[in-house]
C-alpha angles and dihedrals in degrees: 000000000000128000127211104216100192087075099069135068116224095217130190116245126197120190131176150142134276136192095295098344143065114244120208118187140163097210087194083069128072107231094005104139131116138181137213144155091260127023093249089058086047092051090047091053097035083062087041082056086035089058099046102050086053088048092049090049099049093049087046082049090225121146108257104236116223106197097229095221135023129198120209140179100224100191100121098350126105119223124206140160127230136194119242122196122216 
């Protein structure tokens, strides 16, 4: 299988813990944060969140907007990146 990837965003991924939760969030996306018990279930739900704001945009036919840079403070924090299909 072959895979287009065009169709896909590479997008930054910050997670880290609080207080008694893990916090996912794409800081290149408005809105773009999740939480869990452990940071895999925060990074499920934070594409979930991922999915539907892209979902909400395209049936408002409204441009998604991908903020271009993103500054973050690493201590204690992970940093991934995730594809993204659109």
């Amino acid at each position: 299988m072959i895979i287009d990837m065009k169709k896909f965003l590479f997008l930054p991924v910050v997670i880290y813990f609080d207080e008694d939760t893990y916090i996912a969030k794409c800081p290149l996306i408005q809105g773009a944060f999740a939480e869990g018990d452990t940071p895999e279930e925060a990074l499920k739900e934070l594409m979930d969140v991922i999915r539907m704001i892209f979902e909400y945009k395209k049936e408002r036919q409204e441009e998604m907007e991908i903020l271009k840079e993103f500054k973050v403070d690493i201590k204690d924090k992970l940093c991934i990146t995730i594809p993204v299909s659109i």
